[in-house]
LOROLUM-539330 format. One record per residue (C-alpha): residue in three letters; chain; x, y, z. Coordinates in Angstrom, 2 decimals, always signed. Each point is the difference from the previous one (the first is absolute). Layout:
BEGIN
{'ALA','A',{X,Y,Z}}
...
This chain:
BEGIN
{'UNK','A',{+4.61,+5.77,-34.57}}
{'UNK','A',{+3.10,+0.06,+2.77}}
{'UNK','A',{+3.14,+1.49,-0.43}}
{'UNK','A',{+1.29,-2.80,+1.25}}
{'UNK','A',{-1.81,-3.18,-0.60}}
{'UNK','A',{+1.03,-2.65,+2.67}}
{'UNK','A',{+0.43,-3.64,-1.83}}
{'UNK','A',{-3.11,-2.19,+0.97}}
{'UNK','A',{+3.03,-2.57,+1.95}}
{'UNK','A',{+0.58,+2.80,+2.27}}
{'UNK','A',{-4.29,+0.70,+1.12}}
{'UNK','A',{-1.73,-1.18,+2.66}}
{'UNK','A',{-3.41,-1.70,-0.74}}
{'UNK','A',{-1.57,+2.26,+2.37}}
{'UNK','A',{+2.03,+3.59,+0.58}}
{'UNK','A',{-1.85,+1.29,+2.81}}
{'UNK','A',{+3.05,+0.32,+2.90}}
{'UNK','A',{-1.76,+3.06,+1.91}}
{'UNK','A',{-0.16,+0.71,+3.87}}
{'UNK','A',{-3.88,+0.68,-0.14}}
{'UNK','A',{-2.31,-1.23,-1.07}}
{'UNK','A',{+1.50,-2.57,-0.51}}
{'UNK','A',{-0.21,-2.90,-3.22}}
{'UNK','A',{-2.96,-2.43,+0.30}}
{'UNK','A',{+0.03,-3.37,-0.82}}
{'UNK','A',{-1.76,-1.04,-3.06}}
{'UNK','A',{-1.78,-2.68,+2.31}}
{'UNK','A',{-1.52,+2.31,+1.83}}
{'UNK','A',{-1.44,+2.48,-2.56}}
{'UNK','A',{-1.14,-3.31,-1.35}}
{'UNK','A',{-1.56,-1.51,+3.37}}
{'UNK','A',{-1.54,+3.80,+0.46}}
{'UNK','A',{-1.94,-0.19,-3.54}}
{'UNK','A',{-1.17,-3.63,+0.81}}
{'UNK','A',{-1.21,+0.44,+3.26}}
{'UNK','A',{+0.99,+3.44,+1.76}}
{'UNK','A',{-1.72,+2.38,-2.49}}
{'UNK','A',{-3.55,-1.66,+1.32}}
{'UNK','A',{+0.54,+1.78,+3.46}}
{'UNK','A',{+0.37,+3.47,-1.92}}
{'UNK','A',{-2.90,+2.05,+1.04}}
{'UNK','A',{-1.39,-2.24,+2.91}}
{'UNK','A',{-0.11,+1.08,+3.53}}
{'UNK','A',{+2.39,-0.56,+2.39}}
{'UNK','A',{-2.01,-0.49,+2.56}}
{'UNK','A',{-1.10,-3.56,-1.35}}
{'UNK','A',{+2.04,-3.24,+0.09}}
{'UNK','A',{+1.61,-0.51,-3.40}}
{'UNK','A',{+1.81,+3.43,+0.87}}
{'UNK','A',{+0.16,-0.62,+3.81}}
{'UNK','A',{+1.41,-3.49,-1.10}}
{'UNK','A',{+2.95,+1.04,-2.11}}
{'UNK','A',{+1.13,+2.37,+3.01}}
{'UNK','A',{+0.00,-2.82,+2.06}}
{'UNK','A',{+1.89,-1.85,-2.38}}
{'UNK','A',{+2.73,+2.62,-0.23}}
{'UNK','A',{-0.13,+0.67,+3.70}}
{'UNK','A',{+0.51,-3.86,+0.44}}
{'UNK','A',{+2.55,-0.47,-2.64}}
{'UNK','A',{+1.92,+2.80,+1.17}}
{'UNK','A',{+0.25,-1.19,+3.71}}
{'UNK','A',{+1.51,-3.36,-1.36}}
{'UNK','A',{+2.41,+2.51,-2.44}}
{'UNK','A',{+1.24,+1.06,+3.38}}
{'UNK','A',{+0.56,-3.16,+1.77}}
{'UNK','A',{-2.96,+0.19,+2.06}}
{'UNK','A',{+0.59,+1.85,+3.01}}
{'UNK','A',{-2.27,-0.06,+2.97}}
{'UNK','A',{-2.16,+2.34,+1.08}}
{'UNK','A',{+0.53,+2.00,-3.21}}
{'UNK','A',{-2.54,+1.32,-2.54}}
{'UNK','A',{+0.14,+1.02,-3.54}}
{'UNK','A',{-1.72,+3.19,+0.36}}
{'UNK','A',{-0.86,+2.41,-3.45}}
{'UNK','A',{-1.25,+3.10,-1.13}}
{'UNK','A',{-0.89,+2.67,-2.87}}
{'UNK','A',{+2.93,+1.69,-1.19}}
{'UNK','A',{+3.36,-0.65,-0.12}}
{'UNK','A',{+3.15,+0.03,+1.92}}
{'UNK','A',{-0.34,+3.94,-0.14}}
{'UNK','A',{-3.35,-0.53,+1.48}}
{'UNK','A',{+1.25,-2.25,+3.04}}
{'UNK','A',{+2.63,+2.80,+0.85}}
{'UNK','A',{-2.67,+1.71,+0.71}}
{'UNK','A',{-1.91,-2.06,+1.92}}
{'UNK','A',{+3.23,-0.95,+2.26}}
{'UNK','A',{+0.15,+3.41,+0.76}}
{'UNK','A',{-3.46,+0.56,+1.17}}
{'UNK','A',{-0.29,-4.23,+1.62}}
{'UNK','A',{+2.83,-0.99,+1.35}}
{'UNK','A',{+2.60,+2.06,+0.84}}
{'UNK','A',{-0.61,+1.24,+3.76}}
{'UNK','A',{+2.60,+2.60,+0.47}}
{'UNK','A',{+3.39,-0.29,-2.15}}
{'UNK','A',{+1.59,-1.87,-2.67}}
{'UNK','A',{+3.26,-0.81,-1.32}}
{'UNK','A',{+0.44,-0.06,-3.26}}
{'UNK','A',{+3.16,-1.88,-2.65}}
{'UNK','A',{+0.01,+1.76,-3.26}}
{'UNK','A',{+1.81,-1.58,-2.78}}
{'UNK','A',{-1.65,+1.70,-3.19}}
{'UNK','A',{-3.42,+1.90,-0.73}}
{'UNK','A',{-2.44,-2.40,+1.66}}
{'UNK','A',{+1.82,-0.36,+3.27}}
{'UNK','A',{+0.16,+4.06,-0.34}}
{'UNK','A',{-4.41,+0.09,-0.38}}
{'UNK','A',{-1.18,-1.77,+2.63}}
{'UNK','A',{+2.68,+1.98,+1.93}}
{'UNK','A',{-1.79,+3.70,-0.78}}
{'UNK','A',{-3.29,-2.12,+0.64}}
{'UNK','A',{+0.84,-0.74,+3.46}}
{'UNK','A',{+1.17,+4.25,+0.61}}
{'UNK','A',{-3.85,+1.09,+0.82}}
{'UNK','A',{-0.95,+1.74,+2.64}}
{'UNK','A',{-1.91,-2.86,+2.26}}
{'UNK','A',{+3.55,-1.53,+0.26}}
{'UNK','A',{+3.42,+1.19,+0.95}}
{'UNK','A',{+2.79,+0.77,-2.57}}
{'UNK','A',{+1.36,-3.88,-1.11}}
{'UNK','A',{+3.51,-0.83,+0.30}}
{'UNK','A',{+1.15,-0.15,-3.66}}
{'UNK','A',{+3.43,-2.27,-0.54}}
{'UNK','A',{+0.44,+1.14,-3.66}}
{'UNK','A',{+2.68,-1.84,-2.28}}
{'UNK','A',{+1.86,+1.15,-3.24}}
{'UNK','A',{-2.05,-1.52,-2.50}}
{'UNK','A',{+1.87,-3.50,-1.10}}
{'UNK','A',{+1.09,-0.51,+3.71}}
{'UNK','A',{-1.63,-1.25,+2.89}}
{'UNK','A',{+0.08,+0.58,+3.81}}
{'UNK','A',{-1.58,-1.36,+2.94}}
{'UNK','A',{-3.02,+0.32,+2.47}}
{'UNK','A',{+0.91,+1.36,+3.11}}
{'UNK','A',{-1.52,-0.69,+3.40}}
{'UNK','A',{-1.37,+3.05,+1.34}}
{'UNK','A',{-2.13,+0.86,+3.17}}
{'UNK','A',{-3.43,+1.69,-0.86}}
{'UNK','A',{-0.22,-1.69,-3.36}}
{'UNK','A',{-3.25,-2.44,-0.26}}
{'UNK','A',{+0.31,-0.46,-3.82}}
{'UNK','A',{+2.96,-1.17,-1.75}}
{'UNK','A',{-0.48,+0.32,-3.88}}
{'UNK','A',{+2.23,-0.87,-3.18}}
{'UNK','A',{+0.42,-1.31,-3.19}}
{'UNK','A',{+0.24,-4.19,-0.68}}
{'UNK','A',{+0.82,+1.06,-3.53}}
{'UNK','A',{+0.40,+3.90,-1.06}}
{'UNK','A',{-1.49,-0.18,-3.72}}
{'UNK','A',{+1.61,+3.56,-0.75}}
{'UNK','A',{+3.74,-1.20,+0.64}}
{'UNK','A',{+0.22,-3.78,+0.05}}
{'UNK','A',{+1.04,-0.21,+3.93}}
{'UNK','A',{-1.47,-3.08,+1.69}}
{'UNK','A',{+0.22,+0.04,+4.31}}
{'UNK','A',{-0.62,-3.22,+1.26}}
{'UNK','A',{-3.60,-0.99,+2.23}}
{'UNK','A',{+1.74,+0.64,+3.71}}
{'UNK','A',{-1.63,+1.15,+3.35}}
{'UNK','A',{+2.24,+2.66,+2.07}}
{'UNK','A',{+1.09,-1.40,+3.37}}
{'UNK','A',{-0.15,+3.07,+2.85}}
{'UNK','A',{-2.95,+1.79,-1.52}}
{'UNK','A',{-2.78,+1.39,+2.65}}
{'UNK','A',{-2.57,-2.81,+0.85}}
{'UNK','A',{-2.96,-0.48,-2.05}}
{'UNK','A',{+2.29,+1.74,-3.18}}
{'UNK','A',{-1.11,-1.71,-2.92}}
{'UNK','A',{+1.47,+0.11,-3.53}}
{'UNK','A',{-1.50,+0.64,-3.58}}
{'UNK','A',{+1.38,-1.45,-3.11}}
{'UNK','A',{-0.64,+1.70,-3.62}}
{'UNK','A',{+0.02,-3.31,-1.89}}
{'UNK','A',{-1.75,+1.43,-3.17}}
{'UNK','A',{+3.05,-1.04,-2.00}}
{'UNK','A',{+1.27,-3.19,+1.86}}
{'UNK','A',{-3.36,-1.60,+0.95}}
{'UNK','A',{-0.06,-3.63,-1.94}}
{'UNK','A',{+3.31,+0.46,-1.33}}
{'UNK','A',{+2.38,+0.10,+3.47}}
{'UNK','A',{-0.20,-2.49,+2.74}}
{'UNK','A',{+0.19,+1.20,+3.67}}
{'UNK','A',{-1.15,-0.65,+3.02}}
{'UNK','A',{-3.30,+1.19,+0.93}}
{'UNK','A',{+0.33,+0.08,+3.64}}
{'UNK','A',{+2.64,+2.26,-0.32}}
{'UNK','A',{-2.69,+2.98,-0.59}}
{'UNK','A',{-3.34,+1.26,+0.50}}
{'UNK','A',{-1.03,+1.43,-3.41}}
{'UNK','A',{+0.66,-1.03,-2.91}}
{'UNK','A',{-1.35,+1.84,-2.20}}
{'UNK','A',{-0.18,+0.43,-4.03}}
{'UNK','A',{-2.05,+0.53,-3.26}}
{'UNK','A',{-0.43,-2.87,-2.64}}
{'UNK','A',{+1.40,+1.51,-3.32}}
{'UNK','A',{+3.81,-1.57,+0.64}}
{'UNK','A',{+0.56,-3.23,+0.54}}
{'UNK','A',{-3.50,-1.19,-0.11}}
{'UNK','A',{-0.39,+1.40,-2.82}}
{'UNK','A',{-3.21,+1.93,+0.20}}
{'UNK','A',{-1.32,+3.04,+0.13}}
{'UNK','A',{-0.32,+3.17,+1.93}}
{'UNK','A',{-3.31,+1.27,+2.52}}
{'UNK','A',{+0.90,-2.10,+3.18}}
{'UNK','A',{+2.24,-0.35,+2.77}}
{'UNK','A',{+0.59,-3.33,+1.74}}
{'UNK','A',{+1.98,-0.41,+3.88}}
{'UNK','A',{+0.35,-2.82,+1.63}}
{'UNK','A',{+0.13,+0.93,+3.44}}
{'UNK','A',{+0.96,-1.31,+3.42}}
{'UNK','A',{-2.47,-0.61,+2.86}}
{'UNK','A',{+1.67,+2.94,+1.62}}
{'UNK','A',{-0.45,+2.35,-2.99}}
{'UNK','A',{-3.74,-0.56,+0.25}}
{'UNK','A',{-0.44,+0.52,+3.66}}
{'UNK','A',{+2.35,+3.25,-0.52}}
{'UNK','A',{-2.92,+1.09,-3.06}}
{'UNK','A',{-2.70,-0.98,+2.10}}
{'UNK','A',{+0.93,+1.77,+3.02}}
{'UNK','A',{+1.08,+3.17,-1.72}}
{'UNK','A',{-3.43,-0.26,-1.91}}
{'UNK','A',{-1.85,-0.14,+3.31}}
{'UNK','A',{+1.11,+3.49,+1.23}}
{'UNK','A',{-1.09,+3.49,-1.06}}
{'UNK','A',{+3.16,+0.55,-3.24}}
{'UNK','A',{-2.26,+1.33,-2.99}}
{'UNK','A',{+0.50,-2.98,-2.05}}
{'UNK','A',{-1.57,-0.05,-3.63}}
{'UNK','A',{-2.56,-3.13,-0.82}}
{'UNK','A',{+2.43,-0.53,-3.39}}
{'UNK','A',{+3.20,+0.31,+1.95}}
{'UNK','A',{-1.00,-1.81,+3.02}}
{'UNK','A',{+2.04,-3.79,+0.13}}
{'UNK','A',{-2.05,-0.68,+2.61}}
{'UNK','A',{-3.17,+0.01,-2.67}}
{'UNK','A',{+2.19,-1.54,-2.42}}
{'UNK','A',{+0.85,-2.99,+2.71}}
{'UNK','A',{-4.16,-0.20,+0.70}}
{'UNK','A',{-1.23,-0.68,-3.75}}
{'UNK','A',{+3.55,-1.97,-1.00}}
{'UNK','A',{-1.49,-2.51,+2.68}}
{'UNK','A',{-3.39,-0.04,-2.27}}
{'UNK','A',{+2.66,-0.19,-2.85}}
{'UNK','A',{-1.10,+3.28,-1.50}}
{'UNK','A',{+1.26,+3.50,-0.12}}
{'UNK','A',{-1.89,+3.39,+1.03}}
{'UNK','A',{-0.46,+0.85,-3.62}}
{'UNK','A',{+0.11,-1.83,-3.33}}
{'UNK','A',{+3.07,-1.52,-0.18}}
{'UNK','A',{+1.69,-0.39,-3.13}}
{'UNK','A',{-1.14,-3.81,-1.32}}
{'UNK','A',{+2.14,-0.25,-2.73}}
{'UNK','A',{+2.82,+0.56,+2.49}}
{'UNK','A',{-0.94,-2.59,+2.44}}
{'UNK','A',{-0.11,-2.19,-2.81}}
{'UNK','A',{+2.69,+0.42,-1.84}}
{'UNK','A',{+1.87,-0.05,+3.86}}
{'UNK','A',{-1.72,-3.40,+0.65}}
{'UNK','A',{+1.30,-1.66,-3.10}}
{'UNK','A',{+3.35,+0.83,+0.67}}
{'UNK','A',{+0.01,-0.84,+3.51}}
{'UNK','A',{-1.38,-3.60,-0.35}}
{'UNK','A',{+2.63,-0.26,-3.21}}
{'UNK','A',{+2.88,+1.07,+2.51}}
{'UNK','A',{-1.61,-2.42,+2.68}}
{'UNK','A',{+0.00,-2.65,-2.32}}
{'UNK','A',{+3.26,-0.03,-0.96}}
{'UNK','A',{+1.82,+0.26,+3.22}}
{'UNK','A',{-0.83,+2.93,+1.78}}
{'UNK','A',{+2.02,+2.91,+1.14}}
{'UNK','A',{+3.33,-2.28,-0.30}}
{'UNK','A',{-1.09,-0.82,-3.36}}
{'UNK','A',{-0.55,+3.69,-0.97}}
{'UNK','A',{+3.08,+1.32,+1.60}}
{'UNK','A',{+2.28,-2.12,-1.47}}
{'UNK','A',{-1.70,+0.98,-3.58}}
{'UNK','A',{+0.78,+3.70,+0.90}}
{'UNK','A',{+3.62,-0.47,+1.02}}
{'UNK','A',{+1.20,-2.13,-3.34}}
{'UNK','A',{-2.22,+2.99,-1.62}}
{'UNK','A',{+2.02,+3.00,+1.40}}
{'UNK','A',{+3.44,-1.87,+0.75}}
{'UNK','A',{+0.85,-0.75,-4.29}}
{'UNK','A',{-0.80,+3.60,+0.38}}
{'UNK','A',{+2.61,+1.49,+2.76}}
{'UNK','A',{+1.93,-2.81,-1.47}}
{'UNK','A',{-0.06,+1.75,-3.39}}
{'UNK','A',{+0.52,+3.27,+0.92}}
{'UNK','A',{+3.07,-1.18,+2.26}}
{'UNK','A',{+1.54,-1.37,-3.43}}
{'UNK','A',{-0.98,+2.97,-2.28}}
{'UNK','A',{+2.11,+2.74,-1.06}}
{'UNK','A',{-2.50,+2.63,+0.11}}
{'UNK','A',{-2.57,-1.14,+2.63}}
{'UNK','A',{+0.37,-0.69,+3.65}}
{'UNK','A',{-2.76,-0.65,+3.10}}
{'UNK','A',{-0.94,+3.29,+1.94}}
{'UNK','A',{-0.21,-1.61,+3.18}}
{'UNK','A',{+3.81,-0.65,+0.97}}
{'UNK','A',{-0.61,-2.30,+2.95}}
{'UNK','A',{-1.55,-3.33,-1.57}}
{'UNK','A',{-1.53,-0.90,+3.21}}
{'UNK','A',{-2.12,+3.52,-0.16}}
{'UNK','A',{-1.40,-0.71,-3.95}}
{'UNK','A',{-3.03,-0.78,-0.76}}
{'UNK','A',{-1.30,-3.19,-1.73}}
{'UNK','A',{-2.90,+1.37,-1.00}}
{'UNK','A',{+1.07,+3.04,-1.42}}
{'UNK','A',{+3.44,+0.33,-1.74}}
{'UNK','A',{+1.51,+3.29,-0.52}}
{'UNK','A',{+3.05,+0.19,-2.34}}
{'UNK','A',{+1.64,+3.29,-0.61}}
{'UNK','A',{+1.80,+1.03,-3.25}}
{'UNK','A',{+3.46,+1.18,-0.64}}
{'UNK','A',{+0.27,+3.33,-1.65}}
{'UNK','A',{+0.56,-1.05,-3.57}}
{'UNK','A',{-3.46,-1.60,-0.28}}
{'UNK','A',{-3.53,+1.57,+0.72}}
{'UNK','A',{-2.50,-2.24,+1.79}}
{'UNK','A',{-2.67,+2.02,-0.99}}
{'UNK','A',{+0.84,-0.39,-4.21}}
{'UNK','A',{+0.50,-3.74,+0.75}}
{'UNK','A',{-3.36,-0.19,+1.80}}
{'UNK','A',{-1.54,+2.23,-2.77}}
{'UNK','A',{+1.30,-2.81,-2.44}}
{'UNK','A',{-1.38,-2.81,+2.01}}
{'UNK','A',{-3.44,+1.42,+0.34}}
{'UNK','A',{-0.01,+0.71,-3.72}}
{'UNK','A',{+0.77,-4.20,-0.53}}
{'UNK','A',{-2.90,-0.40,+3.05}}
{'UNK','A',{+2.33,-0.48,+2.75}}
{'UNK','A',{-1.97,+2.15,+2.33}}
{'UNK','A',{+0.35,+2.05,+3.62}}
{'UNK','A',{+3.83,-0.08,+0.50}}
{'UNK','A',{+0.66,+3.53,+0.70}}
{'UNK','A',{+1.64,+0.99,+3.33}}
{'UNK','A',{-2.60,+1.29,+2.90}}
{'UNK','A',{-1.30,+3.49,-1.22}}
{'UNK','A',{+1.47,+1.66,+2.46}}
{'UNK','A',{+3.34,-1.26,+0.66}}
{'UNK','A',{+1.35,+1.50,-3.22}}
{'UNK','A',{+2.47,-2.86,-0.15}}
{'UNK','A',{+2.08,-1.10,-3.11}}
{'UNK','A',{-1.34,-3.54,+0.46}}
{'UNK','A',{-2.89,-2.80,-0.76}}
{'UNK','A',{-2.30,-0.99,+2.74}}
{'UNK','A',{-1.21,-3.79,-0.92}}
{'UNK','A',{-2.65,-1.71,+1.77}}
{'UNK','A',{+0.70,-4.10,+1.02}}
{'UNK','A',{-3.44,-0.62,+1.04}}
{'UNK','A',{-1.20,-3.43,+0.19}}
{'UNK','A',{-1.93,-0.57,-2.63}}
{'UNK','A',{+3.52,+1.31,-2.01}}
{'UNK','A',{+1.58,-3.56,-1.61}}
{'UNK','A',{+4.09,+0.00,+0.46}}
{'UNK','A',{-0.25,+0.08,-3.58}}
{'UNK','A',{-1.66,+2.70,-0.72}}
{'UNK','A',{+2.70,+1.90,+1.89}}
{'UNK','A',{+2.48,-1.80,-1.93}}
{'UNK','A',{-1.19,+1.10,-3.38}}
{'UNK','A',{-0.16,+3.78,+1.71}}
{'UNK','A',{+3.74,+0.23,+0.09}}
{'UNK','A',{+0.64,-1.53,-3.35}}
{'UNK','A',{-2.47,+3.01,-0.88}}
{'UNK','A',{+1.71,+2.70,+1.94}}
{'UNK','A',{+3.70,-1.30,-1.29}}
{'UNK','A',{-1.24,+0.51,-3.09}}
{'UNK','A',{-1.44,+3.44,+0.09}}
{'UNK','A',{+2.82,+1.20,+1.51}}
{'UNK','A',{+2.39,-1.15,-2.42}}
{'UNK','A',{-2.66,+1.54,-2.97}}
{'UNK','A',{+0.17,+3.32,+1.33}}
């Protein structure tokens, strides 16, 4: 039994409120046992599996407001995987990189090999948030839509004065399907599934620009060593078979497809976005009225609606009222591992009901007031 038991009033139906993975609608574990568990085991080289990439591919271009000339391009691995692959396919000589948190930070050290010269690294306090800066020499501009780690969001924006032929990459892994923006306004946008769409891990999606694929394909055609696994440019080739190089992970694509048509059907990208910012406002909201919590991003236009971060006062530990919570099955709430904040780090994804978060602070009043 809990120490503290948390009155049944106060619970959410579902507790899951983590950054990723990510909670899953029951409708699509349900639509997965009906009719997604049949692809299990079949090759993806034939059309049922070939189909349901095309079916993400195509619901994911009309996600992003269909832009022209762009293509929904995917591969094995995840986001960790594509930071990678940027750094051996498309980066020609230098990047800049905005670093917000811990994932800005990664694909950062991935682009500091020695095929490339040294990127420019603009690094904020952690909570804040600065600025690209226009920069002679720099062909790859690279940050953060949403920084999971911190709960800083930097809006979709090109950089006027940058060399010509610059083009920019945007880590969407924790915005994609839950923050509307402007897809012309980048050339990447990249992400993994297990966040807002609410599936799992093993593949990286981008949709990228016309000029982000003839920047791959040209890089691609001269002699950089460029592994087959890390090579967009092989990745671009089979997505336009709708396939990946290697087994790609079905369950994912499925689970990603049934969450993408739900979002589509519902209103889109305005519909989703305005879920995620009643979500996480009754959250900065709350904390802006409590006497022992407050938001940890100070400016409201730099926080996150995706991923709220509230820091504690002194007098009360986060990590004994998130011990208390898990122990009533109010899961994943802890602060980013290695921030080593005094805080709660609550996910807002779309699939996340207002209500839900409603019942969360009812729960977390009344911890705090038990211990």
């Amino acid at each position: 039994m809990p120490e503290i038991i948390i009155p049944a009033e106060f619970l959410p139906v579902d507790g899951r409120f983590g950054c990723g993975p990510s909670r899953v609608r029951a409708a699509q574990i349900a639509a997965f046992a009906a009719e997604g568990a049949k692809l299990m085991g079949t090759s993806h080289r034939q059309a049922p599996v070939k189909n349901l990439v095309k079916r993400v591919q195509e619901g994911l271009l009309e996600l992003f407001h269909n832009p022209a000339g762009y293509e929904i391009v995917l591969g094995n691995g995840g986001s960790t995987a594509f930071w990678d692959a940027a750094a051996f396919s498309m980066v020609e000589r230098k990047a800049q990189n905005l670093v917000h948190g811990e994932f800005g930070a990664k694909f950062a050290n991935s682009l500091t090999n020695p095929w490339l010269e040294k990127p420019t690294v603009i690094n904020g306090t952690p909570g804040s948030r600065l600025e690209l800066q226009a920069e002679a020499g720099v062909d790859s501009y690279a940050y953060a839509q949403n920084e999971t780690s911190t709960g800083v969001v930097t809006p979709v924006k090109r950089l006027s004065g940058v060399d010509e032929g610059a083009i920019f990459f945007t880590d969407a892994t924790s915005a994609a399907g839950g923050i509307d923006f402007d897809p012309l306004e980048t050339d990447v946008y990249y992400f993994a599934p297990q966040k807002n769409f609410a599936s799992d891990g093993g593949l990286w999606f981008a949709l990228m620009s016309p000029a982000a694929i003839e920047r791959t394909e040209r890089i691609a055609a001269t002699d950089r060593y460029i592994p087959e696994f890390l090579s967009v440019k092989t990745a671009i080739d089979n997505s336009r078979l709708n396939q990946t190089l290697n087994t790609p992970a079905i369950a994912t694509l499925f689970l990603l497809a049934e969450q993408v048509d739900w979002i589509n059907a519902n209103g889109g990208l305005a519909w989703a976005d305005s879920r995620t910012k009643a979500a996480s406002a009754h959250l900065y909201n709350w904390a802006d009225a409590s006497e022992f919590a407050t938001p940890f991003v100070e400016n409201p236009e730099h926080r996150s609606q995706v991923v709220v971060t509230i820091d504690f006062n002194d007098q009360v530990d986060a990590a004994a009222v998130a011990k208390a919570l898990r122990a009533n099955g109010i899961v994943d709430v802890e602060p980013y591992r290695k921030l080593g904040r005094n805080q709660l780090r609550v996910a807002t994804f779309t699939a996340t009901d207002l209500a839900e978060v409603e019942q969360l602070t009812k729960a977390i009043d009344y911890v705090v007031g038990q211990l």
